[in-house]
N, C-alpha and C positions, 0 to 999 in steps of 0.2 A: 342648283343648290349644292352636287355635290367639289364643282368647281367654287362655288364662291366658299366652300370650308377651308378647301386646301392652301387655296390662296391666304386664308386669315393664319392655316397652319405656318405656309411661306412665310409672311409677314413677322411672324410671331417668333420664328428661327430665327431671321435673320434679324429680328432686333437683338435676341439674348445675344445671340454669336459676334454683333456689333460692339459688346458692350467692351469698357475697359474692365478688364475684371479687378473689383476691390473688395475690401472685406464687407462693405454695407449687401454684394449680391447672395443672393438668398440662393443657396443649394441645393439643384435639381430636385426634383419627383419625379414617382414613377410613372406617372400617368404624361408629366413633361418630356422624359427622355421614350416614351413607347410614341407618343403622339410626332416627335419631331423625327423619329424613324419612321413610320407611314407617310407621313408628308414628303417625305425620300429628303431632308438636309443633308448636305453634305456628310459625311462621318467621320473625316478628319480631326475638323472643324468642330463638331459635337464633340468629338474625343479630345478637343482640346478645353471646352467649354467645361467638360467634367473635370478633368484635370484639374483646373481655376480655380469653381466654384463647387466641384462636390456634390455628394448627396445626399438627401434627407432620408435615404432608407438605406436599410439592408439590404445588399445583393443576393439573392437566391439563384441555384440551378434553373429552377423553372423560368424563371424571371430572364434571367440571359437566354433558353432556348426559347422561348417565344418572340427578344428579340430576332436571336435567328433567323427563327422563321418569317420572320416581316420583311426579311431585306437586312439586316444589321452587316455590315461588314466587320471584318475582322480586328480592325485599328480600332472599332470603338470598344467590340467586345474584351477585348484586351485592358484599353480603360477603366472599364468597368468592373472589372475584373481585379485588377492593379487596385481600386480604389475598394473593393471589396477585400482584399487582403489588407490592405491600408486601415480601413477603419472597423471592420466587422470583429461582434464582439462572438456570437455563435458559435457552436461545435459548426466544421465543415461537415457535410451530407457527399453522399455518391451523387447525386446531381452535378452539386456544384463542382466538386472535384473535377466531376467528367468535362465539363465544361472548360474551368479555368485551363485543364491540360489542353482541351482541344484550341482556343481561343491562343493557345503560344505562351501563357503566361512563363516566367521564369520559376523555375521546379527549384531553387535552393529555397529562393521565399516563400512557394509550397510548402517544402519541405517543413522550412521553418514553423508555418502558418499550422501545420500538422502537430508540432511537437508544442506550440506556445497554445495554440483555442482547442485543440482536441477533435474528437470527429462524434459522429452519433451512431456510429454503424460500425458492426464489426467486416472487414473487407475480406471477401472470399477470393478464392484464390481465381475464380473466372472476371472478376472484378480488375483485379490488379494484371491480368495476361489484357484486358481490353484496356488500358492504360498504357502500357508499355507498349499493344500496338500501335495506339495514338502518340508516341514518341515520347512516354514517360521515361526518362533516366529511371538511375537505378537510385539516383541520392532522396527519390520523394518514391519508390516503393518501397525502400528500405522503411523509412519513416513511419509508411503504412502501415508495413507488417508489425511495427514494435508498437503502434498504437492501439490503443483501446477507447471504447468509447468512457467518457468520461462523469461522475455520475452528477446528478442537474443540483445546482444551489438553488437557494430559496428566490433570489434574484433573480436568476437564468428562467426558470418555471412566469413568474412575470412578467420580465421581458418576454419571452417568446410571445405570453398573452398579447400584450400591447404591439407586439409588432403584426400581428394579425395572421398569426399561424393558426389553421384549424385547429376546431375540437380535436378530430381525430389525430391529425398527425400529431397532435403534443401530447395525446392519450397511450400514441403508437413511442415516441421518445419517453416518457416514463417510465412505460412500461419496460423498455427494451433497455435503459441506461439507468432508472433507478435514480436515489435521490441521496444526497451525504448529509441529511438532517432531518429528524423527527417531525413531522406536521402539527402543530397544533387547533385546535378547533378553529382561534383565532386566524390562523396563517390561511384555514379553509375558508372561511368566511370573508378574506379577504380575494381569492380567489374569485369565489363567485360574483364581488363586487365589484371585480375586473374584466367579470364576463365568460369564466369560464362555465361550464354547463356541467350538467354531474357525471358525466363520462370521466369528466376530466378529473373532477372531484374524485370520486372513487380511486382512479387509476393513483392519484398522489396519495389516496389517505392507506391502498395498499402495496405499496412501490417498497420493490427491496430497497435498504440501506445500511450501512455499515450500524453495528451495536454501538449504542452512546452508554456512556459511564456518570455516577456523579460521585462526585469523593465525598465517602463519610466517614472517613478517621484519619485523623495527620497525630500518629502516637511517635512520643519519642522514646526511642529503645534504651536508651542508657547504653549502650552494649560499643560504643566508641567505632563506630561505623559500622553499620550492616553490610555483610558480602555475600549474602544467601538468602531466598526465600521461600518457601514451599507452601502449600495447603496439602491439608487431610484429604484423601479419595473423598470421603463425604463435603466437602470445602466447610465443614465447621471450624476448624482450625489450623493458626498459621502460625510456621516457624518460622526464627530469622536466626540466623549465627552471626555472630558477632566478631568482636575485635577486643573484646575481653574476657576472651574461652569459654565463655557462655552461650547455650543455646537457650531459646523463649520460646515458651507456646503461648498463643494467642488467639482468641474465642475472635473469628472473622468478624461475624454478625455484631458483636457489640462491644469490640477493642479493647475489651478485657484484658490483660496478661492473666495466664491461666497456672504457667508455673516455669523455673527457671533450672537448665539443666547445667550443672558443672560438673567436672572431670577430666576435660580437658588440659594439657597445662600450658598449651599456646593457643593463640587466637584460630578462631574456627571458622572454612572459606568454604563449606558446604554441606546442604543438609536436605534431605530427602526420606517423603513417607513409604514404606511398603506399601503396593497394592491394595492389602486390607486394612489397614491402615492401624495394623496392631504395633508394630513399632517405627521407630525413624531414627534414620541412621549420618551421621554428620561425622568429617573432616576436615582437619586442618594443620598446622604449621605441626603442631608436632607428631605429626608423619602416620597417627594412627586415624580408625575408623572406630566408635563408639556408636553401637546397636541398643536402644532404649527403649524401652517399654511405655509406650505414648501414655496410658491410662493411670501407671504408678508414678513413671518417671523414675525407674529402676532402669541402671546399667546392666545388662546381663552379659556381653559380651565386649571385647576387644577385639578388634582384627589387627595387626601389627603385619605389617611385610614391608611397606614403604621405604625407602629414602628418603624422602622428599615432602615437601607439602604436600596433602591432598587436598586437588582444585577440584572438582567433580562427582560428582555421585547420581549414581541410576540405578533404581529395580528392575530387573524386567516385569512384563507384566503378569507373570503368572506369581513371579513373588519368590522365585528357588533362588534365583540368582543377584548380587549386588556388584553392579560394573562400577571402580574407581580409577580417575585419568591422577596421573602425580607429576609433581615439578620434579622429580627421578624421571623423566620420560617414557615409564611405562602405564597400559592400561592392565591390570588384575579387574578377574571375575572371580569373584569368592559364591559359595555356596552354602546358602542361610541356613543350611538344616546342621553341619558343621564345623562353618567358619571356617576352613580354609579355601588359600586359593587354589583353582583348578585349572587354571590358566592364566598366564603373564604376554603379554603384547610388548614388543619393545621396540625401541624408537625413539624419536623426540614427536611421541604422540602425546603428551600427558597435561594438553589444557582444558579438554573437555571430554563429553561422554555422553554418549544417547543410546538405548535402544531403539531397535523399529518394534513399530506396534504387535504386530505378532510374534515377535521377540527372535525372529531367526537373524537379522541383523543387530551388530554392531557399528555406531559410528562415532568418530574419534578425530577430535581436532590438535592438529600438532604446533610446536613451535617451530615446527619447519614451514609452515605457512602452509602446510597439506591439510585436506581432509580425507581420512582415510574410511574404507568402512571393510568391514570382514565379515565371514560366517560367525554368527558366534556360539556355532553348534560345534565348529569344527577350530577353530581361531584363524584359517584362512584367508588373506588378504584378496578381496573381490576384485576394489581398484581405488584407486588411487585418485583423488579430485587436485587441481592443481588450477591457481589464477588469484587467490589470495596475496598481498605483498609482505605480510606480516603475519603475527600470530593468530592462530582460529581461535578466539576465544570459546566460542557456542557453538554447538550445532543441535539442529531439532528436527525430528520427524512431524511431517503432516500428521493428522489422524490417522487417514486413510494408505499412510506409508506410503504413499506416489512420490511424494518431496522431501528432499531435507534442505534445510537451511543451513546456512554458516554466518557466522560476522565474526570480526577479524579487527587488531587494532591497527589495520591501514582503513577503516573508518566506513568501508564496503559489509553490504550483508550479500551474501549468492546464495541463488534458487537454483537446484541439481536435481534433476530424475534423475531417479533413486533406480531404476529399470536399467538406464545405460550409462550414466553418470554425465549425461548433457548438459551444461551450463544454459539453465532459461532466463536466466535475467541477473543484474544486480543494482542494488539500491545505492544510492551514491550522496542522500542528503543528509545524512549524519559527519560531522565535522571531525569527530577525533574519535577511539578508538569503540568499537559495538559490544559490549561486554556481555549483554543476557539476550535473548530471544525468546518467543512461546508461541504456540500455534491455539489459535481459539478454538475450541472443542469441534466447531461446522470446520475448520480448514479451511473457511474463507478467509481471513483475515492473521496478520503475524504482528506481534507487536515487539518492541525494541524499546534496549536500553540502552546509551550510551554515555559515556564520557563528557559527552558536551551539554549534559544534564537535559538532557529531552527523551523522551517516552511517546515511541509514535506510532501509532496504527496503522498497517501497510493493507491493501488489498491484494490476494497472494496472485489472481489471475491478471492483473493490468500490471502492479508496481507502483502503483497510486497511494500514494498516503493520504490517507483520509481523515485523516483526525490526531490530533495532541492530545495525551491525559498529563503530560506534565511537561511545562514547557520554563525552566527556573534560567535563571542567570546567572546563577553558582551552583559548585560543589556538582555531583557524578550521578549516573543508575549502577550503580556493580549488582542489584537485586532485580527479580524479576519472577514472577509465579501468574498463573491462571487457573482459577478450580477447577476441576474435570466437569465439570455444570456450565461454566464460562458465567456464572453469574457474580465471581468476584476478579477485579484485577491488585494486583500487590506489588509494591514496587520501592527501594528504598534510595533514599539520596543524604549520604553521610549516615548521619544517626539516626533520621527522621524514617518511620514509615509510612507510606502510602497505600489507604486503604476504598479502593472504587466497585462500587455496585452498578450493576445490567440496568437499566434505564429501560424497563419492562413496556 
């Protein structure tokens, strides 16, 4: 019996392998290419059959090692492989990886295959030393290391179902990679109709994902382009400065204008609440600083020392001190309790201005395309960030002070611990220049404004953008704000403002 199988297997090889291959042949299975390696076909020959005519599945790790272990030679594994890179829509796994290096495959198109489908694992470092002994270059550990697992579409979560991946392991992928969209009952229910079981159910209806937004105010400012935008410590309310010397406040929650500040007597390029959010303090072309009283909307103070425009403004956070960056290329720290400055920064540092959260640092982006940060207890220069091509427009602390960010109008944003001033990454899909930044109150996520009128939500640990809130085909972002709540985002393009609520 077990002779007259193998012989129907012979037979059955050597008809497909006869064939001329044309588009009406139907493209292998898996149970066809596992069956025609038992039966021992040749594997050249197979590996040319696949080449031809393809296959109706997805290549997995497990999948090529148990050919392995059957007998597969290396020429088909390779195939297979080749053809798994070729057509596979999947994150790559450690499996497969392990596999396709050992199988000879070519590591640029790895490589490739790494940075275009993504992977589902984060790779340790014993990981990638047993890759490199199996004769990994260095062009697909590189890859490795910058990659992150990628987090699952609504698609992906489907497909895996239909391709007949376990409950668990796509319970264990959820879990581990997280999902870049909100589930709806409906999107569950459609799950289970595909099979999945309630492991799985669960595991999607609790999976981290990036915060969604939905815009509920497009108010027009009148104010002849916005270049500034802030919210109240409480996110009740939000200012914007203008380009006809006027500052607005505006009621978040129901896009009210609340009341309009004038005194300025040129156009105004920044504006920023106190801590307690008793007054708020704005900058612009004519070289002063105007300290207002949020609840009267009384001017109580002037700060005057400038040269220059002032582009930036920061409280620290206990609220004694106010840092301004100037197109004079200095930063001043003034001291709220007597308005003057106590300190002057000089340089061509003067396009922006951040404190760190705990207020011992100072950070300062220049027009020499530097990011600098200093003591700001002492005015001390720490050091010096350098890799920018152009001017730093922004720069912004993490919550948690681990990170600062830059973006710069050569169209890059850079991520630097803030410990040693390491460069960890930079973002490179914004087109023209990155004017505002903000960190979402968790530090998971950075959102951006640029020049090329897009507004994009980055994940701060991969470099991933995960989502548009505004994606126009005219006209800029120079504005940019996030409540201390993260339950509003603000953002303006020309005159119009943009007003997006947490998607709870």
């Amino acid at each position: 019996m077990l002779l007259t199988h193998i012989a129907s297997l012979l037979f059955l090889s050597t008809f497909v392998l006869a064939q001329t291959p044309s588009p009406a042949q139907k493209p292998l299975t898996q149970a066809q290419v596992l069956q025609l390696v038992e039966a021992g076909v040749d594997n050249e020959q197979l590996a040319r059959t696949v080449e031809a005519q393809g296959l109706d599945f997805e290549v997995s790790g497990d999948y090529l090692a148990a050919l392995r272990q059957k007998g597969a030679l290396p020429v088909l594994l390779k195939a297979l492989g080749a053809r798994a890179l070729k057509t596979g829509k999947n994150a790559l796994d450690e499996d497969l990886l392990r596999e396709l290096v050992a199988a000879g495959l070519d590591s640029v198109a790895l490589a490739q295959a790494v940075l275009e489908r993504g992977i589902d694992f984060q790779p340790a470092a014993d990981f990638l030393q047993s890759l490199q002994a199996a004769g990994a270059p260095e062009v697909l550990l590189k890859a490795l290391r910058e990659a992150f697992p990628k987090p699952l579409t609504k698609e992906q979560v489907l497909n895996l179902l239909a391709s007949g991946v376990s409950s668990d392991r796509l319970t264990a992928l959820v879990r581990r990679r997280g999902l870049n969209f909100k589930p709806t009952e409906e999107y569950l229910d459609s799950l289970r109709v595909a099979g999945a079981n309630e492991g799985v159910v669960k595991a999607v209806e609790e999976a981290k994902r990036p915060p969604s937004f939905a815009l509920i105010h497009k108010l027009e400012s009148g104010q002849l382009g916005v270049r500034s935008v802030a919210f109240s410590p409480d996110g009740r309310l939000l200012a914007s400065a203008g380009g006809n010397k006027t500052v607005k406040l505006w009621e978040a929650a129901e896009g009210r204008e609340v009341r309009t500040l004038e005194g300025h007597t040129a156009d105004v390029r920044a504006v920023a609440f106190s801590p307690d959010g008793i007054h708020l303090a704005s900058g612009g072309y004519d070289e002063t600083i105007r300290v207002w009283e949020v609840r009267t909307g009384r001017e109580p103070r002037t700060l005057a020392g400038h040269t220059g425009a002032v582009n930036s403004l920061d409280f620290s956070p206990d609220g004694r001190y106010l840092a301004s960056a100037s197109l004079d290329g200095t930063i001043r720290l003034w001291e709220m309790a007597t308005g003057i400055t106590v300190r002057t920064l000089k340089g061509k540092i003067g396009r922006s201005v951040a404190f760190s959260p705990d207020a011992r640092l100072l950070a300062g982006g220049g027009y020499d395309s530097t990011v600098r940060i200093w003591d700001a207890g002492t005015g001390n220069e720490i050091r010096t960030l350098t890799g920018h091509r152009e001017v730093v427009d922004c720069v912004a602390f993490s919550p948690d002070g681990r990170y600062l960010a830059s973006s710069s109008s050569d169209g890059t944003i850079k991520l630097w611990e803030v410990s040693n001033g390491r460069e960890l990454r930079t973002l490179t899909d914004h087109m023209l220049a990155v004017w505002r930044l903000a960190f979402t109150p968790d530090g998971r996520y950075l959102v951006s404004g640029s020049a090329d009128a897009k507004l994009r939500l980055w994940e701060v640990e991969s470099g991933l953008e995960v989502t548009r809130l505004l994606d126009q085909t005219i006209g800029t972002v120079p504005a940019l704000a996030i409540s201390a709540d993260g339950k509003y985002v603000a953002a303006a393009e020309d005159d119009t403002l943009f007003v997006w609520r947490a998607d709870d």
